[in-house]
N, C-alpha and C positions, 0 to 999 in steps of 0.2 A: 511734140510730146513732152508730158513733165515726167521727169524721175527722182520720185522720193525714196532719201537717203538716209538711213536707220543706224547710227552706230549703239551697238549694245554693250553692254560687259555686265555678266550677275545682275539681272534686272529683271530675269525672268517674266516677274506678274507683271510687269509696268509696260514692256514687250507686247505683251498680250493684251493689254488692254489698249494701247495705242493702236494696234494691228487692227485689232476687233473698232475701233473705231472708225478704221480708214475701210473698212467694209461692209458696213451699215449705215446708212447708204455709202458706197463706194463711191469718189470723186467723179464728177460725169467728165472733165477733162481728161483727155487719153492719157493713161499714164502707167506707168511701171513701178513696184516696188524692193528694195531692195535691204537688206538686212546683212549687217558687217559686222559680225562676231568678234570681238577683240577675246579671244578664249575665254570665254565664260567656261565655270565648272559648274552650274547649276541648272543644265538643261535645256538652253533657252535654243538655241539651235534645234534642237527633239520639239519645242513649243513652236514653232515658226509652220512646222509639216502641216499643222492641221489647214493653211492657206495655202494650197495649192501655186498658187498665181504669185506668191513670193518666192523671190530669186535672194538665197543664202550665201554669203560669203564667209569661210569662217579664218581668222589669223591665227598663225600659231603661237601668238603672243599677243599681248595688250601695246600696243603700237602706241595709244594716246586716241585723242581724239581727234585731232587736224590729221593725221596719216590713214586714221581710218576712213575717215570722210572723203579723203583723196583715192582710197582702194575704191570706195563707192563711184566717186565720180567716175574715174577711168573706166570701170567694168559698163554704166550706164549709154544711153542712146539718146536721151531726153536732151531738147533745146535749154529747157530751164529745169533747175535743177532744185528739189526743198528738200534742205538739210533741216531732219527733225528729232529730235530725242526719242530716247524710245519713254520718260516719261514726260508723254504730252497723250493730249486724249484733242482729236478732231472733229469738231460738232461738223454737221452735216452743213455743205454749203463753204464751209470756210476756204478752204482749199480753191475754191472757182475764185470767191470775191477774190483773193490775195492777187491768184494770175490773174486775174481782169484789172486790177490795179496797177501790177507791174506792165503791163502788155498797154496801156492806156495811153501810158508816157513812156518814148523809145528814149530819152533823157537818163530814166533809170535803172539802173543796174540791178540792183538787190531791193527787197522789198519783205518787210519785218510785218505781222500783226500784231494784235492786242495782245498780251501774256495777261491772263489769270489764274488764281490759286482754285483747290477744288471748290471752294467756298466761293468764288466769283471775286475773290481782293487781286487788283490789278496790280503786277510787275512793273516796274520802271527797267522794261527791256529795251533803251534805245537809250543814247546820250552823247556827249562828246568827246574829242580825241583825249584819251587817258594821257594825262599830266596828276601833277603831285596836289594842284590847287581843286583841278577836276575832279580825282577819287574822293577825295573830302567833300565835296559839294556834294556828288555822287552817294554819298555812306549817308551824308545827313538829310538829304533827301527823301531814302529811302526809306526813312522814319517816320516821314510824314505820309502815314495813309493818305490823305483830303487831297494833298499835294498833286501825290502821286496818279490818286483816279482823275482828278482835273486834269493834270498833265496826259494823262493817255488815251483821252477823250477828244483828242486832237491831232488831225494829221499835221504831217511833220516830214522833213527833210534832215534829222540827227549826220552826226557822222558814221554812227553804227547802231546797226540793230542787234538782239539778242542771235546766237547762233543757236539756240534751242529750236526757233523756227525760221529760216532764212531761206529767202527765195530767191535764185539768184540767174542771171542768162547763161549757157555754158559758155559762149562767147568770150564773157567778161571774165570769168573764172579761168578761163584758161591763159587769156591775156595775160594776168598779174601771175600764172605757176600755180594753181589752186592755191590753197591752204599751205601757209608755213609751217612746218613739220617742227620747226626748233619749238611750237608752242604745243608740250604733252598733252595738258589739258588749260584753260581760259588762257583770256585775251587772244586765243585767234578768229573770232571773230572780229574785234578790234580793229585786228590788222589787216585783216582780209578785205573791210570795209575800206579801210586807208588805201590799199593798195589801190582797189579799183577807183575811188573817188581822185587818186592820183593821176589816176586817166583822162579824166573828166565825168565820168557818170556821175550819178545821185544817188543815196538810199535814199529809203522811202521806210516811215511807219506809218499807218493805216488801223486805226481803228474798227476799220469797216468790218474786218475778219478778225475774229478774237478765238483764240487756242486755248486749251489748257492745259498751264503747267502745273505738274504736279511736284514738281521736283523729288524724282525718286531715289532710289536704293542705291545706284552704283556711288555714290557720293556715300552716302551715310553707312555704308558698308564695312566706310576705310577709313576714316575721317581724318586721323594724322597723315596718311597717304595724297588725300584729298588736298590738305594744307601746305604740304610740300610740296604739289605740282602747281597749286594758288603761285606760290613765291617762288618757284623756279621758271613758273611762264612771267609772272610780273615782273623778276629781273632779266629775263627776256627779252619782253618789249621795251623796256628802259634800256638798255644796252643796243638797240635797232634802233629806237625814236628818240629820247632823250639820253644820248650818251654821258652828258655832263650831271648827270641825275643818277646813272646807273651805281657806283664807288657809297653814296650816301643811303640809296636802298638797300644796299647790300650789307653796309653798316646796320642799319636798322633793324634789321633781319636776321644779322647775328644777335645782336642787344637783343633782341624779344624772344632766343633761341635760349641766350643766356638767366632769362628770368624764370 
């Protein structure tokens, strides 16, 4: 069985339209849904009722996103596990292709699809182990539309795929301890990747299944809020994976505090 894994906070509409997506047509893979409230104050728990067939969790606090993901995991039953935003919108069908990709090669652990914007502009959701040379490569990349749709028009074995849509074995996840918790909000997918590819599994991006990101409200809600859990999970990972790197991000980051 799969169990898709919803972390919410103030997202209300975005909520409900990802929901509303995943039940028109509903995924024919057996599967369960679940919804983990990081205490939203705008209703979105009250929003979730009108689906009977979703199972609500709500926190009494905003945990972050790696610990909410992790309430999810625990409370679920599902072999494989899709960690999805709640803004994303699931065209019908895509959910099967994703598990018939991962399910195809027992090699792979986690298994990312195509990210696109409402407009159909393709994400550069998958890339390599975060280094100082990597985010820059990374940043100017991501500037290049042509680049980018070439680039994601092709399967691929990255070190990590986006955690917006992650599809991963319960197996492997619990292997590595889920989700790192030290990371509030990004880079733990990052890590999460690293972890199990540590093991020896694979990710996997696939174009075959493509999502849409919309990239919603909980982010642009807060946005200095936003930016300070940016650079508190990025010296984060720097301090775990690049310890010699950690002292000069941190520099960085006061300078750009100070400007």
């Amino acid at each position: 069985m799969l169990s898709i894994i919803i972390v919410s906070f103030n997202a209300r509409a975005d909520l409900e339209r990802c929901l509303a997506s995943l039940h028109a047509p509903p995924p024919r893979t057996p599967h369960e849904i679940l919804v983990v409230d990081n205490a939203s104050s705008d209703g979105s728990l009250d929003a979730v009722r009108q689906w009977p067939d979703v199972r609500t969790i709500a926190n009494a606090s905003n945990v972050g996103f790696a610990a909410a993901n992790n309430v999810g995991i625990r409370a679920s039953r599902g072999d494989l596990l899709l960690l999805l935003n709640s803004d994303t919108i699931v065209p019908a069908g895509a959910i099967e292709t994703l598990v018939a990709e991962l399910e195809a090669d027992p090699s792979v652990a986690v298994a990312g699809p195509r990210l696109v914007d409402a407009s159909g502009r393709a994400e550069l959701s998958f890339g390599p182990m975060i280094s100082p040379l990597n985010e820059w490569r990374q940043k100017r990349l991501r500037r290049d539309a042509a680049a980018v749709e070439r680039l994601t028009r092709e399967r691929r074995y990255p070190d990590w795929v986006s955690g917006a849509c992650l599809l991963v074995r319960r197996a492997a996840a619990e292997a590595v301890g889920l989700l790192d918790e030290r990371f509030f909000m990004y880079t733990e997918d990052v890590d999460f990747c690293a972890s199990i590819r540590a093991r020896g599994s694979r990710v996997l991006f696939t174009p075959a299944a493509e999502v849409v990101h919309v990239r919603g409200r909980s982010a642009a809600s807060a946005p200095a809020a936003t930016t300070r859990a940016y650079r508190t999970s990025q010296l984060a990972f720097y301090r775990k994976h690049h310890p010699m790197w950690a002292p000069l991000l941190r520099l960085y980051v006061s300078l750009r505090k100070a400007d």
